[in-house]
ROPAPA-972840 format. One record per atom (N, C-alpha, C): residue number from 1; residue in three letters; atom name; z, y, x. Coordinates in pm, whole numbers, plus 50000, padded with zeros to 5 digits. Layout:
N
<NUM,"ALA","CA",<Z,Y,X>>,
...
END
This chain:
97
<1,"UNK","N",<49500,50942,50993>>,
<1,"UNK","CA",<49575,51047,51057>>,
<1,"UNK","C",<49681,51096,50960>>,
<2,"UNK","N",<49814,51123,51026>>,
<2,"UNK","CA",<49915,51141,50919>>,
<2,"UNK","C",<49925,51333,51005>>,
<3,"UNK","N",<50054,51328,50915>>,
<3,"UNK","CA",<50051,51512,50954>>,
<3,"UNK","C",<50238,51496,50915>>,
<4,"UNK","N",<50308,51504,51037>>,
<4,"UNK","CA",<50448,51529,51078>>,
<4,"UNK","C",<50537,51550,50982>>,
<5,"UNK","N",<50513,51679,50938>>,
<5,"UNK","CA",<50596,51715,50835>>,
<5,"UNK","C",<50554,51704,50703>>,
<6,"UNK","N",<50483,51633,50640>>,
<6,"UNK","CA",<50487,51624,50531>>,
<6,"UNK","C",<50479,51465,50491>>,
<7,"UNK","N",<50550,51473,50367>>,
<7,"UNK","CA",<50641,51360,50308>>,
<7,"UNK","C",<50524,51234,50299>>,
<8,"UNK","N",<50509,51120,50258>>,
<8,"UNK","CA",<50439,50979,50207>>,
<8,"UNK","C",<50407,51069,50076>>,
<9,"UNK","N",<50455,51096,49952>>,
<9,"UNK","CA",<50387,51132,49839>>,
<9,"UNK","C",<50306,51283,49914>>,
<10,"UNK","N",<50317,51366,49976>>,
<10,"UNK","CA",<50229,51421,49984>>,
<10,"UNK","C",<50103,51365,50063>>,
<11,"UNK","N",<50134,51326,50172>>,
<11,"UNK","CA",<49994,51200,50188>>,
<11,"UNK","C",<49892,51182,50107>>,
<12,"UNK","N",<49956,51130,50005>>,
<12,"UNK","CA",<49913,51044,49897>>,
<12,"UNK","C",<49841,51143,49796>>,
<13,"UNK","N",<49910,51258,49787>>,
<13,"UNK","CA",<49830,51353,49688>>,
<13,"UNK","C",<49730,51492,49780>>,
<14,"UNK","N",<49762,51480,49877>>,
<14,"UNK","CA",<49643,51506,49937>>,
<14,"UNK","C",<49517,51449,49981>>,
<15,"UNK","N",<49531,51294,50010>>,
<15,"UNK","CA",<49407,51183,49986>>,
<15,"UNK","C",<49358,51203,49879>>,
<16,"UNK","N",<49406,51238,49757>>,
<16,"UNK","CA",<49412,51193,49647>>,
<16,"UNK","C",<49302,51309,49573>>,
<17,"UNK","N",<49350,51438,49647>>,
<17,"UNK","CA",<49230,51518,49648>>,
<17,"UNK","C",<49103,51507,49706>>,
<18,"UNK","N",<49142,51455,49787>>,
<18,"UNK","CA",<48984,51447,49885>>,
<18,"UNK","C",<48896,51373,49863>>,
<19,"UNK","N",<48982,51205,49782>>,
<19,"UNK","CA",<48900,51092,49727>>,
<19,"UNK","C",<48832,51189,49589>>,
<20,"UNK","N",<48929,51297,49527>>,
<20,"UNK","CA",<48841,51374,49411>>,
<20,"UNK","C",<48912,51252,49279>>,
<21,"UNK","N",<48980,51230,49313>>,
<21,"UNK","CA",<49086,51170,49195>>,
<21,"UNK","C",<49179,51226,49109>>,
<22,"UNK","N",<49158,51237,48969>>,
<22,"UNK","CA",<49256,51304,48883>>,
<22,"UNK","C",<49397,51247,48931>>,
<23,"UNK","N",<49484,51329,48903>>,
<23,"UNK","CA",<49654,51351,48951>>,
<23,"UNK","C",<49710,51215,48869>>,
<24,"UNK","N",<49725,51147,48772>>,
<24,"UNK","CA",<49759,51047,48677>>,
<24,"UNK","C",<49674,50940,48767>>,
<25,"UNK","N",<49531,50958,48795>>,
<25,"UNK","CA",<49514,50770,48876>>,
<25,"UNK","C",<49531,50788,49004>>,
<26,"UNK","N",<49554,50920,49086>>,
<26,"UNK","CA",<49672,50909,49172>>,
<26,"UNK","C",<49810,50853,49203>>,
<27,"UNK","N",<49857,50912,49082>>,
<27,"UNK","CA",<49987,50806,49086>>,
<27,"UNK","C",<49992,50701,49045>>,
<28,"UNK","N",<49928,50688,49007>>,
<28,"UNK","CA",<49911,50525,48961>>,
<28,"UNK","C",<49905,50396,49052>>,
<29,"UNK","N",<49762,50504,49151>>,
<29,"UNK","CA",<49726,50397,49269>>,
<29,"UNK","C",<49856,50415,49343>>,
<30,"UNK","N",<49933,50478,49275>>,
<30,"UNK","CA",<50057,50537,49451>>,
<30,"UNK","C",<50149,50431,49466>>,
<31,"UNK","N",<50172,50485,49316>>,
<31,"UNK","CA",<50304,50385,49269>>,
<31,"UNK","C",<50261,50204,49324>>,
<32,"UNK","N",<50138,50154,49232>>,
<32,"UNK","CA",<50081,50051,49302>>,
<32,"UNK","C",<50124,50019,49461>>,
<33,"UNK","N",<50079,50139,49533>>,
<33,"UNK","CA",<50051,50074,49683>>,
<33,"UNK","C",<50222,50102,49749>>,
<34,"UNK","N",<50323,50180,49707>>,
<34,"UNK","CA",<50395,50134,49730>>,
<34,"UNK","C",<50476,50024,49703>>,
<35,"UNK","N",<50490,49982,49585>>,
<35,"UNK","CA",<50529,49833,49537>>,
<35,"UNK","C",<50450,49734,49626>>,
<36,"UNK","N",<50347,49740,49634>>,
<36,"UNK","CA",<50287,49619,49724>>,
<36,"UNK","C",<50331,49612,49842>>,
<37,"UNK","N",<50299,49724,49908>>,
<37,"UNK","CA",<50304,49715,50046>>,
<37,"UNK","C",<50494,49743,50079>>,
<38,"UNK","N",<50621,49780,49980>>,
<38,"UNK","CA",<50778,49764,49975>>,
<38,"UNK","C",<50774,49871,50103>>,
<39,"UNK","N",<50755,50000,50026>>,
<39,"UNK","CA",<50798,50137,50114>>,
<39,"UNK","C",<50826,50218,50000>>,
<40,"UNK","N",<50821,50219,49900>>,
<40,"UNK","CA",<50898,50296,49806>>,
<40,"UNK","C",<50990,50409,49792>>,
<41,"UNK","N",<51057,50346,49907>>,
<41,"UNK","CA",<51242,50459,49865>>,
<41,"UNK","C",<51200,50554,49989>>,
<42,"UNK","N",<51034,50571,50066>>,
<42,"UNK","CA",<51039,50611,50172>>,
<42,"UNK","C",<50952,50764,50131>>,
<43,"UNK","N",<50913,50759,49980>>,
<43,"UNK","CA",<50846,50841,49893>>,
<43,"UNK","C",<50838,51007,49961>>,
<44,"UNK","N",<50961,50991,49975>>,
<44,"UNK","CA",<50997,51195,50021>>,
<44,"UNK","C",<51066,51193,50136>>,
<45,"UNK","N",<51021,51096,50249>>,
<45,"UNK","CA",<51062,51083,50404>>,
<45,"UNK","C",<50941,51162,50477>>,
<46,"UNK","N",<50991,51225,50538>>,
<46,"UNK","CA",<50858,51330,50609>>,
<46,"UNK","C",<50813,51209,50723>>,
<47,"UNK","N",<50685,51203,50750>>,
<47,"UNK","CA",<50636,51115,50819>>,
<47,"UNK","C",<50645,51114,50944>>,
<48,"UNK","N",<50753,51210,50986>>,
<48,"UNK","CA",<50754,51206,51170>>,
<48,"UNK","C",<50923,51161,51166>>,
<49,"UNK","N",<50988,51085,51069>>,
<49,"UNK","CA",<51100,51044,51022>>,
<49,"UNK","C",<51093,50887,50990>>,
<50,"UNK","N",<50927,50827,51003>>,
<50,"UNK","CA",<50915,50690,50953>>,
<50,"UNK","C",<50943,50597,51071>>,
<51,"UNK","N",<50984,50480,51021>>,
<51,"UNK","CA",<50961,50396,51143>>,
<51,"UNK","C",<50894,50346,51188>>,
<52,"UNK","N",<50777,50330,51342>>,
<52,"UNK","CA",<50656,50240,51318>>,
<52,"UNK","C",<50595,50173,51239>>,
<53,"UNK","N",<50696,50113,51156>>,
<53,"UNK","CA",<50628,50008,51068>>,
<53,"UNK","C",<50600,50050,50911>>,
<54,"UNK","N",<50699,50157,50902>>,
<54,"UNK","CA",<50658,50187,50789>>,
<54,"UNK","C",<50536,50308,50777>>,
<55,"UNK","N",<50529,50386,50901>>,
<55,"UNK","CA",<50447,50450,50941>>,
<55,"UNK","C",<50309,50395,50934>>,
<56,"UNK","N",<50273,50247,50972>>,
<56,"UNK","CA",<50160,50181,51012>>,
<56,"UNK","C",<50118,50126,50812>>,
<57,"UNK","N",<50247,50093,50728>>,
<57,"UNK","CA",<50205,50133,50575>>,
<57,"UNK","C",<50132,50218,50544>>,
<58,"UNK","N",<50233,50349,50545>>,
<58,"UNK","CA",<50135,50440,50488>>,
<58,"UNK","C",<49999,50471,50559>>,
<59,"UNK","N",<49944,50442,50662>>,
<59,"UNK","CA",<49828,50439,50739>>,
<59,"UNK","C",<49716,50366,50658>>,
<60,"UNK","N",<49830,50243,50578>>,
<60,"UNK","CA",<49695,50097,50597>>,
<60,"UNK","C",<49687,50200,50418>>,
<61,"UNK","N",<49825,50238,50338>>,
<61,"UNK","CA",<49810,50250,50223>>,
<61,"UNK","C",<49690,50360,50194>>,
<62,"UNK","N",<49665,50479,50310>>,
<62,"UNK","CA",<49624,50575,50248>>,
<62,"UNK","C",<49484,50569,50238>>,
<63,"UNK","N",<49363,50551,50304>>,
<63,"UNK","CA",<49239,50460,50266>>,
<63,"UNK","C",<49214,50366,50120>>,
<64,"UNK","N",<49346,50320,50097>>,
<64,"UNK","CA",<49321,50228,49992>>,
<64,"UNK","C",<49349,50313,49833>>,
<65,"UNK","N",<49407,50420,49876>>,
<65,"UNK","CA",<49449,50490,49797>>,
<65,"UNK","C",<49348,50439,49693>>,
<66,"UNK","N",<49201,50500,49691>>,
<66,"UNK","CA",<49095,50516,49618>>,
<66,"UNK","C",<49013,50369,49544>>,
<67,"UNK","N",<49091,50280,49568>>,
<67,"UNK","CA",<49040,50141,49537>>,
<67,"UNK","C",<49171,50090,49609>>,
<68,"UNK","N",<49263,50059,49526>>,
<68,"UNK","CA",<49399,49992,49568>>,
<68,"UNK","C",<49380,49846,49525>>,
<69,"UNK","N",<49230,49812,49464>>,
<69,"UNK","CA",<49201,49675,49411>>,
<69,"UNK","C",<49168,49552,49481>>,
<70,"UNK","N",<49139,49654,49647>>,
<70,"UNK","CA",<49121,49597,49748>>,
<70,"UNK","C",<49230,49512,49806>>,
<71,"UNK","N",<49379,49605,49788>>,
<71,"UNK","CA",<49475,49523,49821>>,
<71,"UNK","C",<49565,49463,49682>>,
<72,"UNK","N",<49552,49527,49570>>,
<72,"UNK","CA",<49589,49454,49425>>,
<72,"UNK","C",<49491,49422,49323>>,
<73,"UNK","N",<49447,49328,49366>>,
<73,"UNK","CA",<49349,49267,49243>>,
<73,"UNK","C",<49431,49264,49161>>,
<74,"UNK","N",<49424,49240,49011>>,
<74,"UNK","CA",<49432,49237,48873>>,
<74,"UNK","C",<49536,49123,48859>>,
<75,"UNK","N",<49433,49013,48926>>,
<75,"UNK","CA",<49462,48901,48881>>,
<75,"UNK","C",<49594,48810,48976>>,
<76,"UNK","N",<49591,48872,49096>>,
<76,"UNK","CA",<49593,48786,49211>>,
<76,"UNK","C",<49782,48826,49223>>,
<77,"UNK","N",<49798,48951,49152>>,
<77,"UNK","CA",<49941,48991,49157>>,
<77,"UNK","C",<50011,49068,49266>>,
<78,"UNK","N",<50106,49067,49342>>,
<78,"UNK","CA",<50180,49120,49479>>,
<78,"UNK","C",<50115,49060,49594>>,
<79,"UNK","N",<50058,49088,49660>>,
<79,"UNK","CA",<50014,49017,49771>>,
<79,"UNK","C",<50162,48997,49868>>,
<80,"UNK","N",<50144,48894,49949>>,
<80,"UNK","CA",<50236,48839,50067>>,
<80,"UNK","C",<50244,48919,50172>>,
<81,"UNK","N",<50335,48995,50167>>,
<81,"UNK","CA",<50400,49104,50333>>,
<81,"UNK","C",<50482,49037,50393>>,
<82,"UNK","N",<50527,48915,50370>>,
<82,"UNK","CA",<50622,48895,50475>>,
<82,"UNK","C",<50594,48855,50590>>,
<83,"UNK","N",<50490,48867,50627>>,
<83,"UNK","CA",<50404,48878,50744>>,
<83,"UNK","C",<50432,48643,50786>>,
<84,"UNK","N",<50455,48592,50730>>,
<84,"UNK","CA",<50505,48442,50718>>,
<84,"UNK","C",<50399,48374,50706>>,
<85,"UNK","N",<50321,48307,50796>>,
<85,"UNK","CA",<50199,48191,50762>>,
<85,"UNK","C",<50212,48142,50620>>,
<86,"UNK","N",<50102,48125,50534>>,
<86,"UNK","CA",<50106,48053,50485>>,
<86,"UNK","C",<50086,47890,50467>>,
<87,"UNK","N",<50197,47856,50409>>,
<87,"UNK","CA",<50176,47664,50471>>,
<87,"UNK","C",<50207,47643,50293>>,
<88,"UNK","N",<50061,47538,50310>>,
<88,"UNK","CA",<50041,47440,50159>>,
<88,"UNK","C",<50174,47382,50123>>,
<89,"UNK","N",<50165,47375,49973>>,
<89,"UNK","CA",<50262,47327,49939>>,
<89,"UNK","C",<50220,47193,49901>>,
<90,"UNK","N",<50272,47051,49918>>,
<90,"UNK","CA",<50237,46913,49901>>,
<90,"UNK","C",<50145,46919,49751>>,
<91,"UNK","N",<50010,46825,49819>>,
<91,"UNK","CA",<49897,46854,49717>>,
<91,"UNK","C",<49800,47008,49738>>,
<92,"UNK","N",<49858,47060,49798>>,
<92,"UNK","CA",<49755,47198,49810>>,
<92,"UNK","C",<49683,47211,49908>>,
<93,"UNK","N",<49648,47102,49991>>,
<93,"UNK","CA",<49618,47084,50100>>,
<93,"UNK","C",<49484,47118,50145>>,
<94,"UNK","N",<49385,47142,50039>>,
<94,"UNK","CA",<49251,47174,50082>>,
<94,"UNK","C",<49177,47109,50021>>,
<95,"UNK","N",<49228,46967,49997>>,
<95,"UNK","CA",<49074,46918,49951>>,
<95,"UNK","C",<49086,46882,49769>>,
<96,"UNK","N",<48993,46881,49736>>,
<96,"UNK","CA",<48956,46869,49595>>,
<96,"UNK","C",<49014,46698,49559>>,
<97,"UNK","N",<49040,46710,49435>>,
<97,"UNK","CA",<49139,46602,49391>>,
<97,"UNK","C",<49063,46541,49251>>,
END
């Protein structure tokens, strides 16, 4: 549930209370889930100003707030938004070699 007038970073730091998260791994996870999920510049857009889609971001982002590891593992890097099938690249085909 989002709330009209107030911005994506407040979202974020009001989850941020509720998950019971110090203010520093708040932003941390913030900063994170906007880079991943490429809504960034939408930081201080009041949320009845978003566009569906970026609206349906901050939706998926704010749950993850509290474990953003779910959508950025460590290891695994930027995950793929371009919403684009992924198709093997020659040799990656599945089977063991």
């Amino acid at each position: 549930m989002v709330y009209g007038r107030l911005t994506c970073d407040d979202h974020f730091e009001l989850f941020g209370r509720a998950y019971g998260m110090t203010g520093e791994t708040a932003r941390e996870a913030r900063r994170g889930l906007y880079a991943a999920l490429g809504f960034e510049r939408y930081a201080a857009t009041r949320a009845d100003q978003l566009s569906g889609g970026t609206l349906s971001k901050l939706n998926l982002g704010l749950p993850l707030l509290a474990d953003p590891d779910v959508l950025l593992p460590a290891k695994a890097g930027r995950p793929d938004t371009s919403g684009r099938p992924h198709r093997p690249r020659p040799g990656e085909g599945g089977r063991r070699q």
